[in-house]
N, C-alpha and C positions, 0 to 999 in steps of 0.2 A: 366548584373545582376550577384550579386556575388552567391557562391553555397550556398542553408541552410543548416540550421547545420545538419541536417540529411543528406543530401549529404556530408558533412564533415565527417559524421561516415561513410560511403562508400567509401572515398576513405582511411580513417583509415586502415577498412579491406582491402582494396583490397593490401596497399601498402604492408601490412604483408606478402602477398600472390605472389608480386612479379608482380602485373596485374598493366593494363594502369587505371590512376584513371580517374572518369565519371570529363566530364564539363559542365557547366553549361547550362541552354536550349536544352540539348541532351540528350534525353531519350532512344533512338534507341538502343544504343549499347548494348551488352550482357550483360556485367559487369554492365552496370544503371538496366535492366529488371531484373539478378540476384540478386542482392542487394535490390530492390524494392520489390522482392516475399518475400526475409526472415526477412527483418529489424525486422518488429513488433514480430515475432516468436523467433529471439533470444534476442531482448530486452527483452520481458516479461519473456523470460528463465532466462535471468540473473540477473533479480529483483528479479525472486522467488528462486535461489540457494542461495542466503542472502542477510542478514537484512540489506540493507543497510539504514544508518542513514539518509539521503537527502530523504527514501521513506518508513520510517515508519509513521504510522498514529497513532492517538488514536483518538476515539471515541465513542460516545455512542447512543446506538441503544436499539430498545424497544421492549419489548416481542409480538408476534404477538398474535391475540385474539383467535387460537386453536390451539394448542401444537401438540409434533408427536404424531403418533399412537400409538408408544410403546415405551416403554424404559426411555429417559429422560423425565423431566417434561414441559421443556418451548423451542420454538424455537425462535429465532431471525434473521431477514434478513442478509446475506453477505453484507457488505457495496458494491456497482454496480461497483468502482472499486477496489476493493480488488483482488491481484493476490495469496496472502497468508494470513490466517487468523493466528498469531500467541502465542497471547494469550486473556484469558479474566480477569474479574477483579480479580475471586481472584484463588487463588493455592489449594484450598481444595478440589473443584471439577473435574469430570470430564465433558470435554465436546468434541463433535465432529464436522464436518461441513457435513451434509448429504443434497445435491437438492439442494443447495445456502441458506439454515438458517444453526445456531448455534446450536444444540440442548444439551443442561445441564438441572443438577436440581437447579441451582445456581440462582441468581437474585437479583438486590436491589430496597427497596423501592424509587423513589426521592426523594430529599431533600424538606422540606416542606420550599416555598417561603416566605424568611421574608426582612422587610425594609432595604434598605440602605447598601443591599447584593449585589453585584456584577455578574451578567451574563453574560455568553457569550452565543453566536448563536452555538444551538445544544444543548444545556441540557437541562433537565428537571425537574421537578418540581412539586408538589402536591399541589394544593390548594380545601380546603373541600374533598379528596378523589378523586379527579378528575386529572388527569396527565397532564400538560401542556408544549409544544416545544418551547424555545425559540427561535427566531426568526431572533433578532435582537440583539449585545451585548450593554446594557445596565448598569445602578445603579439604583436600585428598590426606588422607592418610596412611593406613594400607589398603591394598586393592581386595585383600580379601574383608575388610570393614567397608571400603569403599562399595563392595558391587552392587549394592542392593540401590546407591545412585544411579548405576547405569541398564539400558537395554541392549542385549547384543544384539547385531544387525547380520548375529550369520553368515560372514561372510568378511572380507577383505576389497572395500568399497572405499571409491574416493567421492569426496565433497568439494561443494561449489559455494560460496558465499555469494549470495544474491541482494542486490536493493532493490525495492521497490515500493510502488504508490499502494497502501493500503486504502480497499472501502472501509472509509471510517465512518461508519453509521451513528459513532456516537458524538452529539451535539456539543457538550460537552468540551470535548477536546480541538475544536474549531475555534482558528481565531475568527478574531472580527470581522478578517478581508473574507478568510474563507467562509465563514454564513453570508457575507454581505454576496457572494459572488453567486454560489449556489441561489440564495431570493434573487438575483437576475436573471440567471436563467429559468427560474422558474416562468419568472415572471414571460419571457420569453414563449417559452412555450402554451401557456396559458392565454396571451394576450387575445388572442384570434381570436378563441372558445368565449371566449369572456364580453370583448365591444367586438369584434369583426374588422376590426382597423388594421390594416396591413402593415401599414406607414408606422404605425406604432414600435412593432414588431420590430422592424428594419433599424428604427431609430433606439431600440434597445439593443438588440441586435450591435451595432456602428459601436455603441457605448464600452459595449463588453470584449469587444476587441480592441479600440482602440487608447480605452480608461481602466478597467475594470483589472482584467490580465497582466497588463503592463507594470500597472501598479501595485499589483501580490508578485511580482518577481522581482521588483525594485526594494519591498519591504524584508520579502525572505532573505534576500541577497545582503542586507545588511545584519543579519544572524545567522551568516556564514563567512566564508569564503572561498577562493576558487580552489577546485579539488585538484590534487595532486593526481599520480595513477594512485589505482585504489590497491591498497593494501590490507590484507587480514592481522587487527593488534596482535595472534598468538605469532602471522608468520613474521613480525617485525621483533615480538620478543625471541625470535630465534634467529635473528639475521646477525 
């Protein structure tokens, strides 16, 4: 059986480090048991020190039916895997992330559902005052062939367009900087448990600040460019 690819990031870090890499069906050794406790801990560290492009999200999420206790006006659920929430839709507000909701004064009505419009699974919609999830991605018809697309949300609720860092567990969908960087910090964390060199550490450590990081925002940045304010496509097809 060959190793997965998470064991391929294992032996990433370990070769950094100078350690015997794990093989396949052998879980025993120290080097498999250390890399096993910290994978998930500097994966997720290294999703959320930056944006990277392969695990940014957008989406859009609904105001929940009572707000915080003080302060802003409306909360919104963390999307459940959000490692970073990093902005919302628009730039006028402020908002924070207090207990896993969003909380702002900010909010949009949605868009009121017309014929022969195009949905995708996740937006929403208002018909008569009432807020609906779609479901399924779709091209509207009638609303009464339509509804079996939609969930009603019982109620008359505004939504938030959110970006953010998803935990991307799947290997898979990582580039090359992003596996390379996550085997650094493993490596990181591991080195101590592994030779007890401190200096090691520090000098991995220097690396991944100074090289590592730098240089996945130099490569994103050239498969993009600088964001305007952020705007929702449906509210720019209505402007």
């Amino acid at each position: 059986m060959a190793l997965t690819a998470v064991e391929v990031v294992y032996n990433l870090a370990l070769g950094l480090i100078g350690e015997y890499e794990v093989e396949e069906d052998k879980t025993t050794s120290k080097q498999y048991k250390l890399c096993s406790r910290f994978y998930a801990e500097a994966r997720d560290y290294v999703l959320s020190k930056h944006p990277w492009n392969e695990a940014m999200v957008d989406v859009i999420v609904m105001q929940e039916t009572t707000g915080p206790l003080f302060g802003q006006t409306y909360k919104y659920a963390v999307p459940t895997d959000s490692l970073q929430v990093r902005g919302i839709g628009s730039d006028l507000y402020y908002w924070e992330v207090k207990g896993g909701y969003i909380q702002t004064d900010y909010g949009r009505t949605p868009d009121t559902w017309l014929t022969e419009e195009e949905y995708v699974a996740g937006q929403y919609v208002q018909v008569d005052a009432v807020t609906y999830l779609c479901g399924t991605s779709h091209t509207a018809d009638t609303w009464a062939g339509d509804a079996a697309y939609w969930t009603t949300q019982v109620g008359d609720y505004l939504v938030l367009d959110v970006e953010y860092i998803k935990q991307l567990t799947d290997t898979t969908a990582w580039s090359v900087n992003l596996k390379n960087a996550i085997a650094h910090e493993l490596a990181i964390k591991i080195v101590i448990g592994l030779t007890g060199d401190v200096s090691a550490k520090r000098d991995l450590l220097e690396q991944f600040n100074k090289d590592i990081i730098p240089q996945a925002r130099s490569i994103d940045a050239v498969e993009g460019r600088l964001k305007r304010p952020y705007q929702n496509k449906w509210i720019r097809a209505r402007s």
